[in-house]
C-alpha positions as a Python dict, from the first residue, in 0.01 Angstrom:
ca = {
    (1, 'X'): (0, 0, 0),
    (2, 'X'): (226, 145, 219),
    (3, 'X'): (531, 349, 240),
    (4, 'X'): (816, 81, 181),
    (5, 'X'): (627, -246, 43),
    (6, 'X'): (743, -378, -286),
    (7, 'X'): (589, -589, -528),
    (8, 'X'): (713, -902, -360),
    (9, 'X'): (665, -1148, -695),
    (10, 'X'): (879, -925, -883),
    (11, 'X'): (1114, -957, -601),
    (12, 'X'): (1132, -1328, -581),
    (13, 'X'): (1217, -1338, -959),
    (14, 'X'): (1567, -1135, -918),
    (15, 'X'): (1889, -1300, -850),
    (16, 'X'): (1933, -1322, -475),
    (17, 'X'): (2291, -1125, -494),
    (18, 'X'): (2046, -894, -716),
    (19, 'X'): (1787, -852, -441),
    (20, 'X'): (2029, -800, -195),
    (21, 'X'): (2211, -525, -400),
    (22, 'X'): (1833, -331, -463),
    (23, 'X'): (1803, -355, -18),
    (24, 'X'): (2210, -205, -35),
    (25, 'X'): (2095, 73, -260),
    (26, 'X'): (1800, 159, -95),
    (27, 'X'): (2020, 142, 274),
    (28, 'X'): (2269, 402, 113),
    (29, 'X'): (2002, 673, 38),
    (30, 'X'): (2141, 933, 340),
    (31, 'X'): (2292, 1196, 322),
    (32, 'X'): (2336, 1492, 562),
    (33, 'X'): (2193, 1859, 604),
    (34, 'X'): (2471, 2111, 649),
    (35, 'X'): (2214, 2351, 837),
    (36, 'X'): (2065, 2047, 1066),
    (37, 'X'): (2343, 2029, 1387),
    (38, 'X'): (2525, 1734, 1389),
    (39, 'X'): (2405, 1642, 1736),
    (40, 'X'): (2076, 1598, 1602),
    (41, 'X'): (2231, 1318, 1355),
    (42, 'X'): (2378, 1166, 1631),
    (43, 'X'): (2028, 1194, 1870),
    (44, 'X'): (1851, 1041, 1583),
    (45, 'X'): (2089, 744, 1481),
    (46, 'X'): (2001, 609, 1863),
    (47, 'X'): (1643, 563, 1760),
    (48, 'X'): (1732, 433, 1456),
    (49, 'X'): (1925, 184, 1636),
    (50, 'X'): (1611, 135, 1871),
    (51, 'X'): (1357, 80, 1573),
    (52, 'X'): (1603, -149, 1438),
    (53, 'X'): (1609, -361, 1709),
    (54, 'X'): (1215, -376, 1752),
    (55, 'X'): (1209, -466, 1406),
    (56, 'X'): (1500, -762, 1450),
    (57, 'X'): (1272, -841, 1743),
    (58, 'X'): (962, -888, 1532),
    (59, 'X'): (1080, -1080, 1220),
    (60, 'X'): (1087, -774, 1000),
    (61, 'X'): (1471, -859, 850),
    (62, 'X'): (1453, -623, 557),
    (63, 'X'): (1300, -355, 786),
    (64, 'X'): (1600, -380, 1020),
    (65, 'X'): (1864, -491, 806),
    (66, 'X'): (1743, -119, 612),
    (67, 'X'): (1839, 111, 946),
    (68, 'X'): (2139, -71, 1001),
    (69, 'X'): (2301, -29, 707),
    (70, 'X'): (2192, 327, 724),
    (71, 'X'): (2305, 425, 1064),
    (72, 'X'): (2658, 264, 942),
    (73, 'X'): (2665, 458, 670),
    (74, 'X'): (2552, 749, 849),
    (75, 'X'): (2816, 757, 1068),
    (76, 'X'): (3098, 549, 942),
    (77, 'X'): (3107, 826, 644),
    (78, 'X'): (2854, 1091, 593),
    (79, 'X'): (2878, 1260, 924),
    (80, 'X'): (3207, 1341, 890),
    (81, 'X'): (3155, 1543, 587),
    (82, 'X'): (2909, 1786, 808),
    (83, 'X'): (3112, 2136, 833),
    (84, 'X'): (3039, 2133, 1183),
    (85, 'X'): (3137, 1750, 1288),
    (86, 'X'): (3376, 1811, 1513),
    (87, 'X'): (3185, 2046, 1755),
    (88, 'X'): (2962, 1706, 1838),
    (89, 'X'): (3103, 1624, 2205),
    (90, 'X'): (3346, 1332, 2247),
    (91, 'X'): (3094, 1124, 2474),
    (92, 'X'): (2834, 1144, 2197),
    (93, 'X'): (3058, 1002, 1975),
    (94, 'X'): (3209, 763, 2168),
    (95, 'X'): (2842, 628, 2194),
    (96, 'X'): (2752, 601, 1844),
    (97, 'X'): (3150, 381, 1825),
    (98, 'X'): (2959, 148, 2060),
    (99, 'X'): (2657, 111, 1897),
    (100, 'X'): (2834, 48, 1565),
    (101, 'X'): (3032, -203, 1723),
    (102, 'X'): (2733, -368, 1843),
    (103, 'X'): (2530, -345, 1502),
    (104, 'X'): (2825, -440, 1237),
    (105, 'X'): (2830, -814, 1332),
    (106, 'X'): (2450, -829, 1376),
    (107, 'X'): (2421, -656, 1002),
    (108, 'X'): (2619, -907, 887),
    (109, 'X'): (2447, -1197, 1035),
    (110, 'X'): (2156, -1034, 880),
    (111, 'X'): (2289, -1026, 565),
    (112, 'X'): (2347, -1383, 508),
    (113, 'X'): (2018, -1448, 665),
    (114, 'X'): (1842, -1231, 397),
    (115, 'X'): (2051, -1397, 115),
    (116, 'X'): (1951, -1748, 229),
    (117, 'X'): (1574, -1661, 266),
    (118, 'X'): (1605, -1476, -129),
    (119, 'X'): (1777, -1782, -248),
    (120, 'X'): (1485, -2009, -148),
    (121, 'X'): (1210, -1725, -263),
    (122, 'X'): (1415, -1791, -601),
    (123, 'X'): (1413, -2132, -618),
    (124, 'X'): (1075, -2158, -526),
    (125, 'X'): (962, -1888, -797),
    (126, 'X'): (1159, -2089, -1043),
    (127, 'X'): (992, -2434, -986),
    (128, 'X'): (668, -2244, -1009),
    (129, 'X'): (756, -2079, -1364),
    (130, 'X'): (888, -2452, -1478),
    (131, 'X'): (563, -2581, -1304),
    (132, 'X'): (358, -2382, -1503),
    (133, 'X'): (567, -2452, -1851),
    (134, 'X'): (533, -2795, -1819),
    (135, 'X'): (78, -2770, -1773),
    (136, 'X'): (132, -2548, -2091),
    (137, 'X'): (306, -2805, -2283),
    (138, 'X'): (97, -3112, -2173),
    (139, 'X'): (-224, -2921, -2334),
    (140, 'X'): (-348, -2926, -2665),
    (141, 'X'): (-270, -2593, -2766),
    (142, 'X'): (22, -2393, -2859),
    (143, 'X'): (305, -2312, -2585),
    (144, 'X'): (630, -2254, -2452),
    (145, 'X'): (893, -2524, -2480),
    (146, 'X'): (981, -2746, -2195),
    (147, 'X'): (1279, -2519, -2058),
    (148, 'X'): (1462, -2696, -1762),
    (149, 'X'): (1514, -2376, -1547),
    (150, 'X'): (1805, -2411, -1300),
    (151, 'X'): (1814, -2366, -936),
    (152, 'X'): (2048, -2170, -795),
    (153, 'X'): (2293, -2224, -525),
    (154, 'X'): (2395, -1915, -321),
    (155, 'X'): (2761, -1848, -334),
    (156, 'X'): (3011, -1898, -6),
    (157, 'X'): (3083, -1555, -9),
    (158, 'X'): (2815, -1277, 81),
    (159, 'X'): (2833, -985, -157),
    (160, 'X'): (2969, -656, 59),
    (161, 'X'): (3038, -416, -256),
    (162, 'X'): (2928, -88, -191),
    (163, 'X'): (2670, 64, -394),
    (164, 'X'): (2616, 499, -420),
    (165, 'X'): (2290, 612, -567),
    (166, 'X'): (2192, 948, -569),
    (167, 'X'): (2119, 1089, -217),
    (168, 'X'): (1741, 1177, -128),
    (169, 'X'): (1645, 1499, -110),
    (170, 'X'): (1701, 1609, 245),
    (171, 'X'): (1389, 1677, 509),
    (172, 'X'): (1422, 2052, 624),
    (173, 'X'): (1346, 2169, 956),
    (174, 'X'): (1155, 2461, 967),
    (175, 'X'): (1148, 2789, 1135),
    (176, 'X'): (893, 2798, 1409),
    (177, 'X'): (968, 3174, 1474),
    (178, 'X'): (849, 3244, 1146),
    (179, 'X'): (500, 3288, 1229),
    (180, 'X'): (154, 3352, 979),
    (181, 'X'): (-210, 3435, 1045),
    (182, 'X'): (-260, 3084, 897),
    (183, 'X'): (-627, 2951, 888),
    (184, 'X'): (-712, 2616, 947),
    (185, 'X'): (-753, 2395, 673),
    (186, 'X'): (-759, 2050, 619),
    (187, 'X'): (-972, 1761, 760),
    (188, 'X'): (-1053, 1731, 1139),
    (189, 'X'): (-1178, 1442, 1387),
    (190, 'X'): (-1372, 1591, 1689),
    (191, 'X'): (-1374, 1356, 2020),
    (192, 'X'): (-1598, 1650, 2191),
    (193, 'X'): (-1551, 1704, 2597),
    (194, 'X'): (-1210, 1487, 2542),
    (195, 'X'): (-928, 1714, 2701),
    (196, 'X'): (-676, 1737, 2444),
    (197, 'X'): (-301, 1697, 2417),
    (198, 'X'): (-38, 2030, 2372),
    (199, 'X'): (181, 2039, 2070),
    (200, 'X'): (510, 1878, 2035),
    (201, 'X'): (839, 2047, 2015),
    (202, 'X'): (915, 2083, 1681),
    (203, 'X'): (1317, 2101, 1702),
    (204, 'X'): (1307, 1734, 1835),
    (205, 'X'): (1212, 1588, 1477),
    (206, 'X'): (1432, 1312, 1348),
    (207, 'X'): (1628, 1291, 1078),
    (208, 'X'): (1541, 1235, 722),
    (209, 'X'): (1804, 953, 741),
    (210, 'X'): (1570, 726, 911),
    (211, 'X'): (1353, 639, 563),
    (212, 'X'): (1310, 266, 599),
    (213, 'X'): (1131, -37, 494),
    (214, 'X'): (917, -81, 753),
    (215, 'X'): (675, -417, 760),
    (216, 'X'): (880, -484, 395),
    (217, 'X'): (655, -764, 290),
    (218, 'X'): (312, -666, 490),
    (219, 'X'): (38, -446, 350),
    (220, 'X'): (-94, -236, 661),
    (221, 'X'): (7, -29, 906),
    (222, 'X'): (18, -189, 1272),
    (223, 'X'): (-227, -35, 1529),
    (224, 'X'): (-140, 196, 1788),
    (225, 'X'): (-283, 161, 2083),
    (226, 'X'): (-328, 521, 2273),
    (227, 'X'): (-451, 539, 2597),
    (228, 'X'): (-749, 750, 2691),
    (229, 'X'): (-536, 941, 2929),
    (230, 'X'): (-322, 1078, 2705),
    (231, 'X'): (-563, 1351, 2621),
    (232, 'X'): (-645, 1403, 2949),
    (233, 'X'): (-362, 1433, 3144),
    (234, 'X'): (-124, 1590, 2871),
    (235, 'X'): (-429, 1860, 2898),
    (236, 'X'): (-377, 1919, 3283),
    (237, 'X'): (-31, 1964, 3220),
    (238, 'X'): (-73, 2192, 2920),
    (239, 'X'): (-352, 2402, 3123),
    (240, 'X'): (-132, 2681, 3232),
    (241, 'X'): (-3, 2765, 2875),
    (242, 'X'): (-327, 2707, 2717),
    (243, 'X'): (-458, 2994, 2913),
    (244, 'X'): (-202, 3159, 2817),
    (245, 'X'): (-214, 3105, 2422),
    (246, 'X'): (67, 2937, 2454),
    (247, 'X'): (151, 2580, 2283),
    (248, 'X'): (254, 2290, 2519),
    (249, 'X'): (422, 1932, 2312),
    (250, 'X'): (478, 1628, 2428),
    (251, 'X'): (621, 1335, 2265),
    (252, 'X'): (465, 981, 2235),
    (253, 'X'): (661, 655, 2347),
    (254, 'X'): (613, 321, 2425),
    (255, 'X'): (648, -52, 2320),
    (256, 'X'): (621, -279, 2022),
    (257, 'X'): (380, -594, 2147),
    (258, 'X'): (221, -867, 1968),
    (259, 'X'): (270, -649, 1650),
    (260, 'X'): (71, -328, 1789),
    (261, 'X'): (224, 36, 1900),
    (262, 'X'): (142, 62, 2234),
    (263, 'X'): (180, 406, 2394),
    (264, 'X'): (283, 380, 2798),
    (265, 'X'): (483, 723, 2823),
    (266, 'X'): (387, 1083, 2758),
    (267, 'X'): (771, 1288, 2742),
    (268, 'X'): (712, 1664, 2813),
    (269, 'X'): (1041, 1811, 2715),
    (270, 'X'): (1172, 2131, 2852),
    (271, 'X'): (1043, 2418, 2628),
    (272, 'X'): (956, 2738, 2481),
    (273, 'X'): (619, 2778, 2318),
    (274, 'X'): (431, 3037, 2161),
    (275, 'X'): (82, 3097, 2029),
    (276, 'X'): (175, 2959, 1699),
    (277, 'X'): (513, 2738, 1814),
    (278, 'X'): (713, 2532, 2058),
    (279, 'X'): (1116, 2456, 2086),
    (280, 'X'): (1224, 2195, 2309),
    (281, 'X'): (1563, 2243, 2516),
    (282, 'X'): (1770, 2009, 2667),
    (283, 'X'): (1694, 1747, 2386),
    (284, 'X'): (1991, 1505, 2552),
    (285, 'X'): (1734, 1473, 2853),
    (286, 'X'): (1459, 1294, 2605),
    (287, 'X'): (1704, 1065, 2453),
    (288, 'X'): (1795, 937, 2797),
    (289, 'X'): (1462, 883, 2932),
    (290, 'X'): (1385, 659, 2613),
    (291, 'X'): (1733, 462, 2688),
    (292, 'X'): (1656, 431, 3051),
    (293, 'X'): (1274, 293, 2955),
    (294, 'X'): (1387, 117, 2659),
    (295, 'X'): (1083, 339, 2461),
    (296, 'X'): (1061, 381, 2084),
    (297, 'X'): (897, 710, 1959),
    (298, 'X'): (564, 662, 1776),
    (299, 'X'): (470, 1024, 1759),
    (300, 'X'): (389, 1338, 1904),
    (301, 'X'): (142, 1575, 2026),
    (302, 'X'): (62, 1954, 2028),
    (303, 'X'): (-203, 2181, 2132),
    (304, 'X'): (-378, 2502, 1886),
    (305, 'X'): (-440, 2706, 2190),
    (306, 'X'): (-750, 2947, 1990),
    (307, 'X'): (-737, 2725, 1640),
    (308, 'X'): (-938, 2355, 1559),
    (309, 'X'): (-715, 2089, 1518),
    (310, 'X'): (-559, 2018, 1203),
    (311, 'X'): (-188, 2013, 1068),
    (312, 'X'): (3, 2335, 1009),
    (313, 'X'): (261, 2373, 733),
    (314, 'X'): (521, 2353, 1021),
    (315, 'X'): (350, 2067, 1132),
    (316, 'X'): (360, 1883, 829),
    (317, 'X'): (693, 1908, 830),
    (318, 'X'): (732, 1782, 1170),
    (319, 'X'): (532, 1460, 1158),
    (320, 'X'): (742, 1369, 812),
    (321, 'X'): (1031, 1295, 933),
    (322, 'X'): (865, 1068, 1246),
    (323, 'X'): (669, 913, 972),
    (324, 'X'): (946, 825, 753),
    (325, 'X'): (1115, 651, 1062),
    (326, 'X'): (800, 475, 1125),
    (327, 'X'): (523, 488, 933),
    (328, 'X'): (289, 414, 1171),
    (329, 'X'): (393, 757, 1349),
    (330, 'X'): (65, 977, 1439),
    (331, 'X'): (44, 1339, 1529),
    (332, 'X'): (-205, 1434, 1753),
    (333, 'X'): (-341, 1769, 1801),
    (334, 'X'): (-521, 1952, 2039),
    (335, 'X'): (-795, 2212, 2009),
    (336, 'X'): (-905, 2273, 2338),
    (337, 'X'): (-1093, 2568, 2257),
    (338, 'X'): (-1299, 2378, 2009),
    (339, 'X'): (-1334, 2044, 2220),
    (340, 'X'): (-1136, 1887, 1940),
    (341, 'X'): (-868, 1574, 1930),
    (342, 'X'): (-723, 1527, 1601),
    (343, 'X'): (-516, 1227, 1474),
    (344, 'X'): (-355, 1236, 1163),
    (345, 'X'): (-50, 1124, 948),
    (346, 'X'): (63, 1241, 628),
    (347, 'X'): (-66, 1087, 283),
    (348, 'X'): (138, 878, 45),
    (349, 'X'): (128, 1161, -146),
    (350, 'X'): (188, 1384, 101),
    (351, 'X'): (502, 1202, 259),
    (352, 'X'): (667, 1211, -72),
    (353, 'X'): (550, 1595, -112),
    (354, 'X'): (682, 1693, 234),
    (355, 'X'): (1018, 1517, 241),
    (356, 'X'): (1071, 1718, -86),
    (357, 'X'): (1019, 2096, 8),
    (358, 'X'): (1311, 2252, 100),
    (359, 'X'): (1054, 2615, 219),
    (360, 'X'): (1101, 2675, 595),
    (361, 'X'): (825, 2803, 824),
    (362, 'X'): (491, 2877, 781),
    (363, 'X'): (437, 2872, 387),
    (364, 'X'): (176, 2738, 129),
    (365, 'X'): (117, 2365, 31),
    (366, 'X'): (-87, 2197, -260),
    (367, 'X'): (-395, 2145, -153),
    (368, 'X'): (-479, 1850, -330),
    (369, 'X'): (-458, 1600, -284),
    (370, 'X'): (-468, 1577, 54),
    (371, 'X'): (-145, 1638, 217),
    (372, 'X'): (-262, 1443, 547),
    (373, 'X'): (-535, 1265, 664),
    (374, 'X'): (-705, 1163, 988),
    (375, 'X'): (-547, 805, 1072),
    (376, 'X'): (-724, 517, 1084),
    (377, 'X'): (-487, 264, 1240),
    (378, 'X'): (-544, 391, 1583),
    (379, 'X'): (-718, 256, 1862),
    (380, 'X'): (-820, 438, 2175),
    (381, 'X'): (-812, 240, 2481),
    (382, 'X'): (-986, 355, 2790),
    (383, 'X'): (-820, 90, 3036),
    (384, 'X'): (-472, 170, 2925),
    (385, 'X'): (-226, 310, 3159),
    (386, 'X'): (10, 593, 3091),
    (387, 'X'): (359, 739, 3244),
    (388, 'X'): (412, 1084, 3218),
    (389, 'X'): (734, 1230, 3244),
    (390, 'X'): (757, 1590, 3262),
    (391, 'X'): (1090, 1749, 3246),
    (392, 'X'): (1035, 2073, 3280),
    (393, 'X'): (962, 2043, 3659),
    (394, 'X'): (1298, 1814, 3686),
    (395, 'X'): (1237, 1397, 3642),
    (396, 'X'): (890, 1430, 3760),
    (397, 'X'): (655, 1119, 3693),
    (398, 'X'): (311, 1085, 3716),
    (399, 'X'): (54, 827, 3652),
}
């Protein structure tokens, strides 16, 4: 089971205003970082707003009903308490007013939506338990009485109260100038003679704000779908830094369709690697090639210029925060020196261990269980084709 699902027949058994309330608490668990920049907050509330919106698209109510109640709360109150809010530039700002203008009446909608669908998951629970009273009494041994159990009628006013758990412990970002002589450990997929893909900036992380409850009622991750030539050409375009020991990243975008990740655009960012690291610069300049494209993020990639391919501490606490937006989110990484491709995400165990260290930098983990694993839910497509956008030669595209 993944990150997210519930046990649904427990669900159905609450009091819709009840079951609504539990999806209110869990929207309020955000809080925000002091030492993360405010523009980052305000970077990652648009893809919040994106995912939301692919999940609206697809059906998945809870899932989207989750980030928009987050990015309102978010940035109708916790922002504001960040000691550096009002260095975030007016036109950011005025961008997030729009979007909340645009999301408040679709949350609501949502709302009553949700309440209607948990009133009839009620109901229908309820026959079933007076159903199943009823065979008990009609045989010949010993059970319940006949107890008429009541339907119930939602009310003609939504609930709205506001509800204030305890925050969740905030995703740090680490240091990637704090460098170690780490080895490699962990567990590794080779695709040998594959070119592989350079290593993703690890200042362009979201937020740990984004925690949702993605595919709410499904069991499995969806597929992504990554096209052959992301290895390839992300290793052309890494080759001069490779040779160099340096790390390249890239970030992976693309589209939701008939309920698989499909990856159509490679984003290099502008940025500054070294044997061990990579910064991205000019992080506006991602955000508006995803608007312009209309591209969700479903992961990233990086490249261990001398070491096999496997997640770093650092890295770990990169792909978390991805993962928590979506949990599908992969992290590829690139070995080139070992003819290695490796694709992993974090653990259920692992998530939850990551979002909770506060350590920055290169540093020790548990090593058991596993912290990540090599994913499973991908599929590599040979025919697929891919748009690469590389910024640090200006808006260059390439196919």
């Amino acid at each position: 089971m993944k990150q997210g699902d519930v046990n649904m027949t427990s669900q159905q058994g609450l009091q819709p205003q009840e079951r609504l309330k539990q999806l209110i608490i869990y929207s309020n668990l955000v809080d925000v970082d002091p030492s993360v920049p405010p523009a980052r907050y305000y970077r990652s509330g648009l893809e919040m707003v994106r995912m939301a919106n692919v999940y609206h698209a697809e059906g998945s109510l809870e899932s989207a009903y989750v980030l928009y109640l987050k990015f309102m709360t978010l940035f109708i109150e916790k922002i504001r308490k960040h000691p550096e809010f009002n260095t975030v530039p007016t036109k950011m700002k005025s961008i997030i007013q729009i979007k909340l203008r645009e999301i408040l009446p679709k949350a609501e909608k949502l709302k009553e939506k949700l309440l209607q669908k948990y009133t009839v998951d009620y109901n229908t629970y309820q026959a079933e338990l007076k159903k199943q009273a009823e065979l008990q009494i009609s045989s010949p041994e010993p059970s319940l009485p006949n107890i008429d159990l009541p339907s119930f009628t939602p009310p003609t006013t939504i609930i709205s109260e506001t509800v204030k758990p305890p925050s969740i412990v905030n995703v740090s970002y680490p240091d990637p100038d704090i460098v170690s002589a780490q080895k490699p450990t962990g567990p590794l997929i080779s695709n040998k003679h594959t070119p592989s893909a350079p290593s993703i900036d690890r200042s362009s992380k979201p937020s740990s704000t984004s925690t949702t409850l993605d595919n709410y009622d499904k069991n499995i991750l969806r597929t992504v779908v990554i096209p052959a030539k992301v290895m390839t050409m992300f290793q052309v375009k890494a080759a001069t830094n490779t040779a160099q020991n340096i790390e390249t990243c890239g970030i992976l975008t693309g589209t939701l369709e008939k309920h698989e990740l499909k990856i159509t655009h490679l984003i290099i960012p502008k940025q500054k690697g070294t044997p061990d690291s990579c910064i991205t610069t000019s992080e506006e300049e991602i955000f508006d090639i995803q608007d312009s494209y209309n591209l969700i993020t479903i992961g990233w990639i990086h490249t261990h210029p001398t070491q096999t391919a496997f997640l770093s501490s650092v890295d770990l606490h990169t792909q978390c925060p991805y993962q928590l937006l979506m949990p599908e989110a992969i992290a590829i990484v690139c070995a080139p020196k070992y003819s290695q491709n490796g694709f992993f995400n974090l653990s259920e165990f692992g998530l939850k261990y990551i979002s909770e260290c506060t350590k920055t930098g290169f540093h020790p983990h548990v090593t058991s269980p596993d912290l990540f694993v090599v994913a499973d839910h991908i599929k590599i497509d040979q025919t697929s084709d891919l748009a690469v956008v590389d910024l640090r030669v200006g808006n260059g595209r390439s196919k």
